[in-house]
C-alpha positions in Angstrom: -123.6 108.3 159.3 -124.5 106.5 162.5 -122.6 107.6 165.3 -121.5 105.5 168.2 -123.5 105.8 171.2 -120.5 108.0 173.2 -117.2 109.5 172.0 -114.7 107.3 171.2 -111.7 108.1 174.1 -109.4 105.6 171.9 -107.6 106.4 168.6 -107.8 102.9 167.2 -111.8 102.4 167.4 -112.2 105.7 166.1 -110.4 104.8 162.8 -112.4 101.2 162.9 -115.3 103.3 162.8 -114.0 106.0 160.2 -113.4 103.3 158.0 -117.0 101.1 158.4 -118.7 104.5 157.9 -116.2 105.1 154.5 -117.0 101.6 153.3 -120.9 101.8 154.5 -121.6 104.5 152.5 -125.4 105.5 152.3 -126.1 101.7 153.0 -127.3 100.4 156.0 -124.4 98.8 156.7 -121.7 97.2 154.6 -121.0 93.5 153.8 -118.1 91.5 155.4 -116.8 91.6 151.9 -116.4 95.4 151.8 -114.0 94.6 154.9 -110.2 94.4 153.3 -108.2 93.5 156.5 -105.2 95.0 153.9 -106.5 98.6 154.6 -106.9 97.8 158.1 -103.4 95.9 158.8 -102.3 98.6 161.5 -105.8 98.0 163.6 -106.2 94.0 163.4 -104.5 93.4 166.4 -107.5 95.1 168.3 -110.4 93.7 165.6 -113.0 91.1 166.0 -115.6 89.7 163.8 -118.5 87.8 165.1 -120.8 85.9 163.2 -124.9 86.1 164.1 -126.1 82.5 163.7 -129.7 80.9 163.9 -132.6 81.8 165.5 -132.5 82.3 168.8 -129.2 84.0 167.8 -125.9 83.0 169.2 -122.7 84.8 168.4 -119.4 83.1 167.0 -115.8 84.6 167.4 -114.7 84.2 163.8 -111.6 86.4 164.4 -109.6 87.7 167.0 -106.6 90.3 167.1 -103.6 89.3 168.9 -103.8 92.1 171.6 -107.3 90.5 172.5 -106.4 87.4 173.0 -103.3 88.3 175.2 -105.6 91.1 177.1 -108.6 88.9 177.6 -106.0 86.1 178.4 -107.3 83.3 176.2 -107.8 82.4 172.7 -111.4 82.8 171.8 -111.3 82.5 167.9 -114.0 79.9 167.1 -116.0 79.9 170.2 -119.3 81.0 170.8 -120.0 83.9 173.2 -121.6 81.9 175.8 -118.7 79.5 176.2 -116.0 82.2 176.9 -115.1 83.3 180.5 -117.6 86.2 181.0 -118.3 85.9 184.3 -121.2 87.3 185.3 -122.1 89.6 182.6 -122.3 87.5 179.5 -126.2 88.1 179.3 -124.8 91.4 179.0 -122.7 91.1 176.5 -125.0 89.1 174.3 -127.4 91.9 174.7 -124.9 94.6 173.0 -124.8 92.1 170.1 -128.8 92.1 170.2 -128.9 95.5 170.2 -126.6 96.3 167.0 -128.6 93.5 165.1 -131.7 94.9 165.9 -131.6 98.8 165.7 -128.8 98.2 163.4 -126.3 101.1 164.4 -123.2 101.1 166.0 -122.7 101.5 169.9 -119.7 101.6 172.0 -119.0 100.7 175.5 -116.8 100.6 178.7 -116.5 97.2 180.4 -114.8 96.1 183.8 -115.4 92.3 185.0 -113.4 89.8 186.6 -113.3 86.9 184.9 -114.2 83.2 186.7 -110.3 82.7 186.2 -109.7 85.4 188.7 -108.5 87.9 185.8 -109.3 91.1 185.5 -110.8 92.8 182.3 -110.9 96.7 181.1 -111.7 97.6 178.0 -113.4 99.9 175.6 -115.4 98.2 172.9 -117.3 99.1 169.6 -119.5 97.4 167.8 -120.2 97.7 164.2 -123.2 96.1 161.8 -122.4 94.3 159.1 -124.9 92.8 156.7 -124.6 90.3 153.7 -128.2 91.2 152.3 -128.3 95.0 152.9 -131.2 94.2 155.6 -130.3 92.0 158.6 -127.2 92.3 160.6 -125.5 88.6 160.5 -122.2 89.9 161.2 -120.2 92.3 163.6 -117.0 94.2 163.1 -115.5 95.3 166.3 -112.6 97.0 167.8 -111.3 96.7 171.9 -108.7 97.9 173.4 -107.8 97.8 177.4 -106.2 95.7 179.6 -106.1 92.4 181.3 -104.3 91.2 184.4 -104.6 88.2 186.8 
């Protein structure tokens, strides 16, 4: 089992990531397949997946939970990462992504920012590899949680 770069302080990532390392197995990482949002009902609200796409790779918000969206203070479902309100550290957060897809493990982080909009963004954040050939990461699963004002 790969463990997250720190401990986990919140409840709901750690049971995102009990239940990637349940459905990973000995694998590398499991496929978004594997992902039943049924078992996971109770932690959707604070789940995202993002899709890896083409070379350079730029990341897509496929899906995000209602506390997201009303945290972060927009609707970001369909985007790509670098047309969201970042601010300042998108490279940043484009580099977490990087860094899951290529050493393909799990970190976690803590993020503070003030958005362009003048709103302020906590949260905690993990992200988790998924991969649909048992190789390459093309996929995240993720869990936030914090708090937004502004």
């Amino acid at each position: 089992m790969s463990e997250p770069d720190f401990a986990l302080g919140d409840p709901v990532l750690r049971k995102l990531f009990d239940y990637w390392s349940e459905k990973k197995g000995a694998r590398l990482a499991p496929t978004r397949a594997d992902i039943d949002p049924g078992e996971i009902r109770a932690l959707l609200p604070n789940v995202l997946l993002v899709e890896r796409i083409g070379d350079p790779p730029r990341y897509r918000y496929r899906l995000v939970g209602t506390n997201i969206v009303k945290e972060f203070g927009e609707e970001i479902t369909g985007k790509f990462l670098d047309e969201v309100d970042f601010d300042d550290v998108t490279s940043r957060v484009v580099s977490e992504y990087d860094r899951v897809a290529k050493e393909r493990r799990p970190i976690a982080s803590k993020w503070s920012y003030k958005k362009l909009s003048g709103r302020y963004v906590e949260y905690e954040r993990l992200i988790l590899p998924l991969s649909s050939d048992g190789q390459t990461v093309d996929m995240f699963l993720c869990g936030a949680t914090g708090t937004g004002r502004g």
